[in-house]
N, C-alpha and C positions, 0 to 999 in steps of 0.2 A: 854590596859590591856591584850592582849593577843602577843605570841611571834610574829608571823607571821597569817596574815590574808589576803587573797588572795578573791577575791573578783571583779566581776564586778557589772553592775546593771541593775534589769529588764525592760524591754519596751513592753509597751502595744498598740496595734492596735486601733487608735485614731478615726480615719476615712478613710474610702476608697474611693481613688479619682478614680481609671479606676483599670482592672483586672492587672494593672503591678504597680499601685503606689498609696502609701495613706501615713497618717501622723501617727507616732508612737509619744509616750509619756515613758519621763523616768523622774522617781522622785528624785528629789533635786539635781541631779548631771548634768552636759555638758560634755560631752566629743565627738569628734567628729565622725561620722560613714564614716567609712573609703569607696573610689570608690573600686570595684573590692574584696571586704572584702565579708564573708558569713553570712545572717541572717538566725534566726531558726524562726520557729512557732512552738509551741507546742499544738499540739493536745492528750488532755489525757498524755499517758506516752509515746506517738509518737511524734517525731520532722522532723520536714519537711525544708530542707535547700532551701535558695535560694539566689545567687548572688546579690550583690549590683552594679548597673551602676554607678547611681549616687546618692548624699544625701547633704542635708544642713539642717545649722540651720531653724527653725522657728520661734524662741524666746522664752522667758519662758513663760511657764503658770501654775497656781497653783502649786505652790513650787516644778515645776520640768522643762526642756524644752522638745518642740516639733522638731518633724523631719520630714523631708519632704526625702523621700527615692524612689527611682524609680529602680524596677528588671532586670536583662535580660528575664525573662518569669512571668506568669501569676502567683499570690501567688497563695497559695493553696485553695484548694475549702473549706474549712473546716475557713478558715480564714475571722474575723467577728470582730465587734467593741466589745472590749474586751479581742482577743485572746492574751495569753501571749509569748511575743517572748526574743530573746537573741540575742545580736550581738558580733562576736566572734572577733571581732578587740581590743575589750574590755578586753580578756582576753588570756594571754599568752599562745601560742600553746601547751608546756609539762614546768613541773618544777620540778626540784631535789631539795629535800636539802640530806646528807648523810654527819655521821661524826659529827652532830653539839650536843649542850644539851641545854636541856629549864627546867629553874629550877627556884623552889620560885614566880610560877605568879598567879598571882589576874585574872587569865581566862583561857585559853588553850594554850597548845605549838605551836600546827598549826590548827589554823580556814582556812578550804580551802572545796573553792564551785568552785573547775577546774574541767576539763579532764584533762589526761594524768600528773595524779601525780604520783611521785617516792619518797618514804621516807625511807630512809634505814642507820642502825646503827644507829639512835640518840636516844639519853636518854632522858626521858619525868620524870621531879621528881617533886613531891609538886605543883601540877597542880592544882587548886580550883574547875574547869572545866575539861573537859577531856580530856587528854594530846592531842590527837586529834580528831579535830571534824570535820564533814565532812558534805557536808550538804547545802542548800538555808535557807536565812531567810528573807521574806517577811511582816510579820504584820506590825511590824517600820520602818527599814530601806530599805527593798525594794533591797536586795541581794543578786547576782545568780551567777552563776550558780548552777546545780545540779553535784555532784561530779560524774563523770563516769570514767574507765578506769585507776583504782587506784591500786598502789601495799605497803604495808605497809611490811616490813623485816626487821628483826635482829636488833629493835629496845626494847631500854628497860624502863618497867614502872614502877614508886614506887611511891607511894598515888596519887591518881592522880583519879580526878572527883567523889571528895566528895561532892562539891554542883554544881547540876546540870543546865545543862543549853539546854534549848529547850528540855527538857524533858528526855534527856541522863545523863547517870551517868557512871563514871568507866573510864577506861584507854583509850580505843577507844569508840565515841559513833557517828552513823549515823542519821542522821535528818534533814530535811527539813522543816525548821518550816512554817506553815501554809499550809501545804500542807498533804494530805490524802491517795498516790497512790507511789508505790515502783520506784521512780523517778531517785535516784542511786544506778549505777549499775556498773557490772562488778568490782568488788572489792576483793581483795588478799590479804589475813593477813598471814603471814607465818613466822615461824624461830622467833618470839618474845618471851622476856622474860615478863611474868604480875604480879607486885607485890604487895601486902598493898594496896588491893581498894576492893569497894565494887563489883564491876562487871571488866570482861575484856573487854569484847566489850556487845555494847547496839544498838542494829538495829533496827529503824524505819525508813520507806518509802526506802526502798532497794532492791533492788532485784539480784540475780548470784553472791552473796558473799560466798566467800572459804572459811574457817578460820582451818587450819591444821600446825601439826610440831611445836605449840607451847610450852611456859611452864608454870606455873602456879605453886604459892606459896605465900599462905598470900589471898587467894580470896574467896572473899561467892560464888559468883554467874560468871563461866565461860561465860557464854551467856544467854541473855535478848533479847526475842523476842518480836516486838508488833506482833501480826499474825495479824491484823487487813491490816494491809499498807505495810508487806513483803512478797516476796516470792523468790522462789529457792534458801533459804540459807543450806549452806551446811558443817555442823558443823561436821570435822573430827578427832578430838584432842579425 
């Protein structure tokens, strides 16, 4: 339903076998955890890396598998049965698209939960959802990351997130769904054109978002804040 959807999947700290290895859990999917690869821990809206030596299957358990993973050092002190972690082997170091159009879709142009996005010149039209959505979503399907490190330019919107989704509406909308704390971050809207929607951009759970040099025609609502789950937005149009 949606153009592109970028996407890995969360893993949860299952049990702790010694200060350097325990079993993690990831839902419905396998995919392998790479030697040498980095895991995160996430404390609050802090992440804490750490080396992978080694890791293997465990098998499946309730509709997801376990993993058996061993550090080069001690995890972090903060790290408990239940912390939520991310393994970046999972998910592609940086991704461009520029140049392309996403038009007539039953969901979003680009559903992306990376770091190190670049989206530049493409045309977002007749979008159901919002031409792009950026963001983690955890209640069903258990999908992450949180978007960090994002540049959005010289891209153009026309109708685009008249029925919303995870709570965002409008041309660009940020959210993490099931989540309550400004988790992505670092984000750049720049040089875009926003046209025929209800909002241009819609920010929840974000935090050191730019949004300057745009344009606007045809919009109720420029920016839509939750103040509840944002902060350091900095709206210069």
């Amino acid at each position: 339903m949606d153009g592109q959807n970028m996407h890995s999947n969360w893993l949860w700290l299952h049990r702790g076998l010694s200060a350097r290895e325990a079993i993690f859990y990831a839902k419905y999917t396998y995919a392998p955890i790479l030697s040498g690869s980095l895991l995160e821990f996430y404390d609050g809206t802090a992440r804490h890396v750490r080396t992978v030596c080694e890791a293997q299957s465990e098998g499946k358990f309730e509709h997801g598998h376990l993993y058996w993973v061993k550090f080069d050092q001690a995890m972090p002190d903060a790290a408990a049965v239940g912390t939520l972690c991310a393994a970046r082997c999972w998910e592609a170091d940086s991704y461009l698209c520029r140049n392309s159009s996403f038009l007539n879709i039953a969901g979003t142009g680009h559903l992306s939960r990376y770091d190190n996005l670049v989206l530049l010149n493409n045309t977002y039209r007749n979008t159901m959802n919002p031409g792009i959505l950026l963001g983690a979503e955890m209640p069903t399907h258990a999908e992450g990351g949180h978007a960090t490190n994002v540049l959005i330019k010289g891209c153009r919107f026309d109708t685009c997130g008249f029925f919303p989704r995870y709570g965002t509406a409008g041309c660009i909308g940020v959210h993490s769904a099931g989540f309550d704390t400004p988790l992505n971050e670092d984000i750049l809207i720049t040089d875009n054109d926003f046209g025929h929607s209800e909002c241009a951009v819609h920010l929840m759970t974000a935090r050191n978002v730019v949004i300057w040099k745009n344009r606007y025609h045809g919009i109720k609502q420029r920016l839509r804040i939750d103040e509840s789950s944002t902060e350091a937005i900095h709206f210069l149009d």
